[in-house]
C-alpha positions in Angstrom: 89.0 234.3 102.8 87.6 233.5 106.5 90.4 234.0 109.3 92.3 231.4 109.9 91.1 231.1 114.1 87.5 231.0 112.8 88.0 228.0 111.3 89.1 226.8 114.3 86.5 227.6 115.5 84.4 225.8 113.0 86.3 222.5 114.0 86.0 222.6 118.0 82.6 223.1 117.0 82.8 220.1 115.4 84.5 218.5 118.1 82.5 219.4 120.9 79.2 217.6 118.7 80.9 214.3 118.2 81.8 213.8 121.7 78.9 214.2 123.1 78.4 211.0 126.0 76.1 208.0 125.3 74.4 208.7 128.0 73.5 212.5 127.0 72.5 210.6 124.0 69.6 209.0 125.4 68.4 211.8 127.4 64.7 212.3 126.7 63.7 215.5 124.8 63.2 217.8 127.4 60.5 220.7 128.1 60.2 223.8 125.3 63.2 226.1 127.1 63.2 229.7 127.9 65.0 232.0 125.7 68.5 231.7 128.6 68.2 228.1 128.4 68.3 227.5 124.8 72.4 229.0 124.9 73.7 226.5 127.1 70.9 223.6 126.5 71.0 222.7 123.0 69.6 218.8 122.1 71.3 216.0 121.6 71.4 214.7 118.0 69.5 211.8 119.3 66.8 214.1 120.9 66.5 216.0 117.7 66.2 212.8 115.1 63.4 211.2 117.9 61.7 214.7 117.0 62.0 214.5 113.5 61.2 210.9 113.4 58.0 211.8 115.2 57.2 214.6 113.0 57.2 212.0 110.0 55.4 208.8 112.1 52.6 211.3 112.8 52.3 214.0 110.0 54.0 211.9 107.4 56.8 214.7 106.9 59.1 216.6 108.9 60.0 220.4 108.1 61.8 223.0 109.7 59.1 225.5 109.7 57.5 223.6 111.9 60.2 223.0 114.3 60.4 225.1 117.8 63.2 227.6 117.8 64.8 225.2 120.5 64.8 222.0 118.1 66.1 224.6 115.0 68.9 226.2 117.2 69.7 222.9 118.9 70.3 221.3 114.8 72.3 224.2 113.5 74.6 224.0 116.2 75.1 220.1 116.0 75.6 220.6 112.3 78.5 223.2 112.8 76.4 226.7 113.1 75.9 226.4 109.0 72.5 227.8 108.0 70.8 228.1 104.6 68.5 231.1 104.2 65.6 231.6 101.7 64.3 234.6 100.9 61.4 236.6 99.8 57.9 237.6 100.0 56.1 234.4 98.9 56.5 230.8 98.6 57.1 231.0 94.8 60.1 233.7 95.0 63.0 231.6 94.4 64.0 232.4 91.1 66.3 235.7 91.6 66.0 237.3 88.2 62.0 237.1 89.0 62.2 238.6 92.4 62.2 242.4 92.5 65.1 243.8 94.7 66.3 240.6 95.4 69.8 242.1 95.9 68.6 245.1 98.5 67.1 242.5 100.1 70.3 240.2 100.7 72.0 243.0 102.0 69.3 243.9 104.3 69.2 240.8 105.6 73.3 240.6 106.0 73.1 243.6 107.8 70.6 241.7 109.8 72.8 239.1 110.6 75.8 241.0 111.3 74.2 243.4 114.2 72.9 240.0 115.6 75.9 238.2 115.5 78.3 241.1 115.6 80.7 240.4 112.9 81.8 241.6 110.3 79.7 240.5 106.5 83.0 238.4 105.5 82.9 236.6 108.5 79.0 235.3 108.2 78.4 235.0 104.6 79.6 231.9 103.2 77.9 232.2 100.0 75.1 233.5 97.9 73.3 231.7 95.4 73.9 233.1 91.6 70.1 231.9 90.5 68.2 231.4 93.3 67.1 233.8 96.6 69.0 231.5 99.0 72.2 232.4 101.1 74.6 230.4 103.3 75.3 232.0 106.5 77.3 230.8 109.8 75.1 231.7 112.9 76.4 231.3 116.5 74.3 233.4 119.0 70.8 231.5 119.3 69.1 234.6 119.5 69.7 235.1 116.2 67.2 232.2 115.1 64.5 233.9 116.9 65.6 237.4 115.3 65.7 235.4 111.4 62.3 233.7 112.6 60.5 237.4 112.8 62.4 238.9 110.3 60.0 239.7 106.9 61.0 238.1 103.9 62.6 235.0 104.7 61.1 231.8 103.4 63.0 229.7 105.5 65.9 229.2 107.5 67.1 226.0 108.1 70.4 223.9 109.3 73.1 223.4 106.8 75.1 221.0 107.7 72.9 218.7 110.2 73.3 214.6 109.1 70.6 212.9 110.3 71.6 209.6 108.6 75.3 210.0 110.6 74.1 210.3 113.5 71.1 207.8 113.0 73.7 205.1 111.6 75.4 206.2 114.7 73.0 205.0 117.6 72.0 202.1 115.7 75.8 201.1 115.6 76.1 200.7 111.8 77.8 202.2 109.0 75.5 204.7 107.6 77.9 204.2 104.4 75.9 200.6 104.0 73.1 202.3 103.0 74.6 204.7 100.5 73.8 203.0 97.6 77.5 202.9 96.4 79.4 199.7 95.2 81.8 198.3 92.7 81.4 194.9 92.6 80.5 193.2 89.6 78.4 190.3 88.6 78.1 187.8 86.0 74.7 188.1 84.3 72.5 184.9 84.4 71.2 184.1 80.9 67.6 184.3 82.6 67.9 188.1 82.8 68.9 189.1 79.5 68.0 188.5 75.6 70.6 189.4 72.8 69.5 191.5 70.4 71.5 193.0 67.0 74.2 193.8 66.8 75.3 192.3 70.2 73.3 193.9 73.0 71.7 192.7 75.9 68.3 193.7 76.6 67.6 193.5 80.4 64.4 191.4 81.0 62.7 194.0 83.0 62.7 196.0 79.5 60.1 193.1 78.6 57.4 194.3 81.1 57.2 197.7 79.8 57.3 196.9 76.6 60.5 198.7 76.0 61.9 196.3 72.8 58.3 196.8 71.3 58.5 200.5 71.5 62.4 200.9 69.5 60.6 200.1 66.3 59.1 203.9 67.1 61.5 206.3 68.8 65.0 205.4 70.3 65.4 208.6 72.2 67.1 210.5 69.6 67.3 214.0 69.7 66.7 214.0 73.5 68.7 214.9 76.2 68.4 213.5 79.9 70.1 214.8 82.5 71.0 212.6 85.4 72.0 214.4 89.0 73.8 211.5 90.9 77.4 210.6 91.7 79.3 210.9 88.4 80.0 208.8 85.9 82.3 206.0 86.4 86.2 207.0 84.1 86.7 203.7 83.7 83.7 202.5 81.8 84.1 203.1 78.3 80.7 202.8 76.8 79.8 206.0 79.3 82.6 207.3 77.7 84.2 207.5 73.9 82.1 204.5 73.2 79.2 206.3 74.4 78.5 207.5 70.1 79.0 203.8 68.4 76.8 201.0 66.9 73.2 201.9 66.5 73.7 205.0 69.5 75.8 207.0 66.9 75.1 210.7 66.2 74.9 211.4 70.4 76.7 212.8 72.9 77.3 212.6 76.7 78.7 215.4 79.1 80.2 215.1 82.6 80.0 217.5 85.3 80.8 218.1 88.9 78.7 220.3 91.3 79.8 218.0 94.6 83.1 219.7 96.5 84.9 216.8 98.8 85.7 219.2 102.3 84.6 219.8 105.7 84.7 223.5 104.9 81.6 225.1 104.2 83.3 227.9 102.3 85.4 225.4 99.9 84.2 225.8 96.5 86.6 223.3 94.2 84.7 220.4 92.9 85.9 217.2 93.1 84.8 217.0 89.2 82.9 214.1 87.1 83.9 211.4 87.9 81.6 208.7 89.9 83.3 207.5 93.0 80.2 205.5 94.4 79.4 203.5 91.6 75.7 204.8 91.8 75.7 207.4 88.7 77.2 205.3 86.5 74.2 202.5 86.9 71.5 205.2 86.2 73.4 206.3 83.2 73.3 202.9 82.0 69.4 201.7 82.7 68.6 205.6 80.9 70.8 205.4 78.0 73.9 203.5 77.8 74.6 202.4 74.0 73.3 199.6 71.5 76.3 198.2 69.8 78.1 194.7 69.1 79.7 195.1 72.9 78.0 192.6 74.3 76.8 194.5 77.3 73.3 195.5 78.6 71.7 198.3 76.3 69.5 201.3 78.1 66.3 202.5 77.4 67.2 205.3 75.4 70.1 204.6 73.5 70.1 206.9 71.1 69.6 209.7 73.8 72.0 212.2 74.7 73.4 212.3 78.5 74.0 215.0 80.5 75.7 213.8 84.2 76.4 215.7 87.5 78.2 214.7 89.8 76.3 216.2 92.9 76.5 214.0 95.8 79.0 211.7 97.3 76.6 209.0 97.1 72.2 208.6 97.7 71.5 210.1 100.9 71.7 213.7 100.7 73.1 215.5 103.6 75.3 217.3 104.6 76.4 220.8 103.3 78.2 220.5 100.2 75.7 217.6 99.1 72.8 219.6 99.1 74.5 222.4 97.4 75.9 220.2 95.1 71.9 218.9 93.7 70.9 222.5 94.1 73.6 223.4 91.3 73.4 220.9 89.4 69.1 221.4 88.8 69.9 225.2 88.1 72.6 224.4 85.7 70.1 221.8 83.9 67.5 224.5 84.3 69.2 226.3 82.3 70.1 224.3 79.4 67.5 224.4 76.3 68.2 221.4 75.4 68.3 219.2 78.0 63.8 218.0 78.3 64.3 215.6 81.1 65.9 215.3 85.0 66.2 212.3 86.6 67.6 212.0 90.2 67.8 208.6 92.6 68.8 210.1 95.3 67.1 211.8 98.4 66.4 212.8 102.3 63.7 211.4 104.5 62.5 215.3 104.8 62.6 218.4 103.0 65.2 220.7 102.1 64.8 224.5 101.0 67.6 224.8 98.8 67.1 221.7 97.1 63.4 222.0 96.5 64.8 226.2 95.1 66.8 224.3 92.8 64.1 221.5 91.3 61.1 224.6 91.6 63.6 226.8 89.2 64.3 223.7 86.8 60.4 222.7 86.8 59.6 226.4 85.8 62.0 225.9 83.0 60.1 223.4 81.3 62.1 220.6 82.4 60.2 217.1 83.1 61.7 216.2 86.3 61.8 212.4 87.8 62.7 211.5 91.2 63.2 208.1 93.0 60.2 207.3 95.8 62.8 205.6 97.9 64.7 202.8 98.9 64.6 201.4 102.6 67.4 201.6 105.3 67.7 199.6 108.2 66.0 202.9 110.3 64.2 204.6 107.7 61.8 202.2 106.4 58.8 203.8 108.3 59.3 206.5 106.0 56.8 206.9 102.9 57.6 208.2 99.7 60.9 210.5 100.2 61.7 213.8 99.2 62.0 215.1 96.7 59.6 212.6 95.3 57.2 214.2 97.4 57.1 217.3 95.4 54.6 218.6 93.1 57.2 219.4 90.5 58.4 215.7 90.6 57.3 212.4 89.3 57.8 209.9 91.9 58.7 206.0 91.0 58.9 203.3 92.4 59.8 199.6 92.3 57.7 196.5 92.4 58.1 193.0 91.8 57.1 190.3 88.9 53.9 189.4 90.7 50.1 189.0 89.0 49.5 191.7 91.7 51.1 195.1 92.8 54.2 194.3 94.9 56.9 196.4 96.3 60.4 195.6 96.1 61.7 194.2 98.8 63.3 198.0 99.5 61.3 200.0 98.1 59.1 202.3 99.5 55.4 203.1 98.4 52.3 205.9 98.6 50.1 208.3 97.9 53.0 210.5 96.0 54.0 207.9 94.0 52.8 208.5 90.4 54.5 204.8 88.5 56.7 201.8 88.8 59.0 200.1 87.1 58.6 195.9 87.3 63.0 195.4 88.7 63.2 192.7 90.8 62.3 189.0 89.8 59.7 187.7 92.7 61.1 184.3 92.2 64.8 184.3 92.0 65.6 188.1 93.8 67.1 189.3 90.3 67.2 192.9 89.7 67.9 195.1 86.2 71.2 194.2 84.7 73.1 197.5 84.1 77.0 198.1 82.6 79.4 197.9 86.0 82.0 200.3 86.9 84.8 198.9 85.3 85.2 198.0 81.0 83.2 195.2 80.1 81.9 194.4 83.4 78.1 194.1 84.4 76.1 193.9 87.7 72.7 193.9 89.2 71.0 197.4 90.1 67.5 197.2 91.9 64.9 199.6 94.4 63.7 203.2 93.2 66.8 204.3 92.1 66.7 202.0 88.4 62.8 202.3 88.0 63.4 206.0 88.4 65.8 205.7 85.7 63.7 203.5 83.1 61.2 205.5 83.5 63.1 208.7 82.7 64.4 206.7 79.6 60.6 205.8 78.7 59.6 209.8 78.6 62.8 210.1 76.6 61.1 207.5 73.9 57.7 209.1 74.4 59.3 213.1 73.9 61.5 211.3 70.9 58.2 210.0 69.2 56.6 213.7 69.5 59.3 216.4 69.3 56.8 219.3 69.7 55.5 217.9 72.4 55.2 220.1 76.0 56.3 218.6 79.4 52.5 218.1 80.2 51.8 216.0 77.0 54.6 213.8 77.7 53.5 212.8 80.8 49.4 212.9 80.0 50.6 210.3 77.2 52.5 207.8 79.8 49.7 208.0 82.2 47.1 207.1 79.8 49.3 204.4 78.9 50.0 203.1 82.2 48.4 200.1 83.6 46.1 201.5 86.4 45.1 204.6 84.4 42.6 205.9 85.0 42.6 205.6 88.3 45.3 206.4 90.8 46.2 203.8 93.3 47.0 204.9 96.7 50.1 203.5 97.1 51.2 202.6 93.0 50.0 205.4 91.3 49.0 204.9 87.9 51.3 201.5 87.9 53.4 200.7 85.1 53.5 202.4 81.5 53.6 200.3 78.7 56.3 201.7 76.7 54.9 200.5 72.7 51.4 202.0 74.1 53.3 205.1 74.9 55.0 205.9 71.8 52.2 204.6 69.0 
């Protein structure tokens, strides 16, 4: 248990970084400091997002390896002095159980901290990962970055708790809670959008454009489990719930967890549990696998597929401390189930982050077929290509495009070379997105961008890996490209386009 002054501590911290002046604010990044100057000089938040922002305009990414030890220092002290440690010898040492002497090596590295920072190990550990080779640590002196940068055996060694989006949202004097991706409001469904099918379903009409209907005469997803790291699953919708096993879905099940803890502390470790309190998690549910039955609500892809939720993130942008944690966790604990085959997560960050890409390397190396969403647009991060983690090896990337006789983005959606397919969601004509189940019984609304065609398309490989039970993770996917509309080739910014669901599965 940390003292009760050093949390104190932890809040002026806090403090001091929100009321920084306007003025300081717009203060152009300054020269690369000397070691003195970097102590009493740190950037602005504004200074460092204009360097990360430049990072991504020119390289097309931003990571903290790159950064100068001013720009690092200067982000781990606006984010609270929080930092998140990887180690080992090589790229590819995350998984702990893999690495030999992982533990000697945490220690070594503790000790390393606490003759930098001169404190005691309780007062700079804030937690070490149970699976992977990553530790949290609180670092104030700014020579210790420079000491962490030359020490052997870290990977990385990044900020913590640094929210670009906050502080973006911020000096563009918005909300940065508009772009979350969260909502509750509900919609009634124009009979354009839909078809009824038995026993009283509705079949979305984007379904229709991969073929989806066609390809229930084959596989339904049964015996399949997806596992879907969001924002929970909504209480109060009953067909995520005990209706979740009824009509032609019976013989499945669905489980809710929470990896997401609601605090400022870095050191709080009580989740906030299940349930979805953005309204995101329960929409991806629904578009993957949300039951057939005489309801009279929208149907998923999968329907006969078992769910597995997490509750990782307060809502789509992932930043922040817990947040980050909270995906990291929930990818090791879907690792680590045998029978969950699939992961699909709509949520993401404009740039890397070491802990979460630990946590989808360890689930990838588990066999787990892992789909992310290639991004949706925000008012100041539409310059940004395909997002991570999309932009991983280990992930398929989606995106969205509209009803048009040729390749269109949605009107949010991002596009590029990482993206591998899309998902037709939004009506060129009329603006209408995928009908999904709303938050609330026997409600419905309208759910569009990345985050629904990441979704489908995780409920497609769920048909495809229903179809062929033996199947590997690489046979899945082989099978959905060669189905796909652009296969063979790759497009540069659509991948191998849209997979024909009936093609997929015959």
């Amino acid at each position: 248990m940390k003292k009760n002054y050093f949390k104190l501590w932890f809040v002026a911290v806090l403090l001091v970084t929100i009321s920084c002046s306007r003025e300081d604010e717009m203060m152009a990044i300054p020269e690369t400091p000397t070691a003195g100057e970097i102590l009493k000089d740190p950037l602005t938040t504004q200074q460092i997002n204009a360097a990360i922002d430049e990072s991504i305009r020119t390289k097309g990414y931003f990571n903290w390896s790159e950064a100068t030890d001013h720009l690092l220092w200067s982000a781990i002290f606006r984010g609270g002095n929080s930092v998140s440690l990887g180690y080992g010898a090589t790229a590819n040492d995350f998984d702990k159980s893999k690495v030999a002497g992982a533990a000697s090596l945490e220690r070594e590295l503790l000790n390393t901290l606490t003759t930098a920072e001169n404190l005691a190990p309780e007062k700079i550990l804030i937690r070490s990962d149970a699976y992977l080779t990553t530790m949290d640590v609180m670092v104030v002196q700014p020579e210790t970055v420079r000491i962490l940068r030359h020490t052997t055996g870290i990977r990385y060694i990044e900020p913590a708790n640094y929210r670009y989006y906050d502080q973006q949202a911020m000096a563009n004097k918005s909300s940065s809670s508009g772009s979350s991706g969260c909502g509750f409001e509900s919609a009634a469904l124009n009979a354009a959008d839909y078809t009824t099918v038995a026993p009283n379903a509705k079949v979305p009409w984007s379904f229709y454009k991969h073929n989806i209907p066609g390809a229930w005469s084959y596989a339904t997803g049964a015996g399949i489990t997806i596992g879907i790291v969001d924002s929970g699953v909504s209480p109060e919708q009953n067909l995520l719930g005990s209706g979740f096993n009824t009509g032609q879905s019976s013989g499945r099940s669905i489980q809710k967890y929470g990896t997401y803890v609601d605090s400022v502390w870095p050191w709080s470790s009580t989740t906030d549990g299940p349930n979805d309190q953005c309204g995101h998690g329960t929409s991806m549910a629904s578009v993957a696998a949300a039951p057939r039955n005489n309801s009279g609500m929208t149907v998923g892809v999968a329907y006969n597929a078992n769910l597995v939720t997490y509750r990782a993130a307060a809502n789509v942008l992932l930043e922040g401390y817990h947040e980050q944690n909270g995906v990291k966790d929930a990818f090791t604990a879907l690792g680590n189930r045998t029978d969950v085959k699939i992961i699909s997560m709509s949520m993401g960050h404009i740039f890397s982050v070491g802990k979460i890409e630990d946590g989808i390397k360890y689930a990838y190396s588990k066999g787990k077929l892992i789909f992310c969403a290639g991004g949706t647009s925000t008012s100041f991060t539409n310059f940004v290509g395909v997002i991570f983690p999309a932009s991983m090896a280990e992930a398929v990337a989606v995106t969205g495009i509209k009803d048009s006789s040729t390749y269109q983005e949605c009107d949010v959606c991002h596009k590029g070379a990482k993206i591998d397919f899309t998902v037709v969601m939004e009506k060129a004509a009329t603006g209408s997105n995928t009908p999904v189940l709303g938050y609330y019984n026997n409600e419905s609304k309208y759910v569009g961008g990345s985050s629904v065609a990441t979704a489908t398309t995780a409920g497609i490989a769920a048909l495809v890996w229903s179809k062929n039970p033996s199947w590997t993770r690489a046979q899945v996917l082989t099978k959905m490209k060669q189905s796909a509309s652009l296969y063979p080739n790759k497009n540069a910014d659509f991948g191998y386009g849209s997979v024909n669901a009936l093609l997929a599965v015959q």
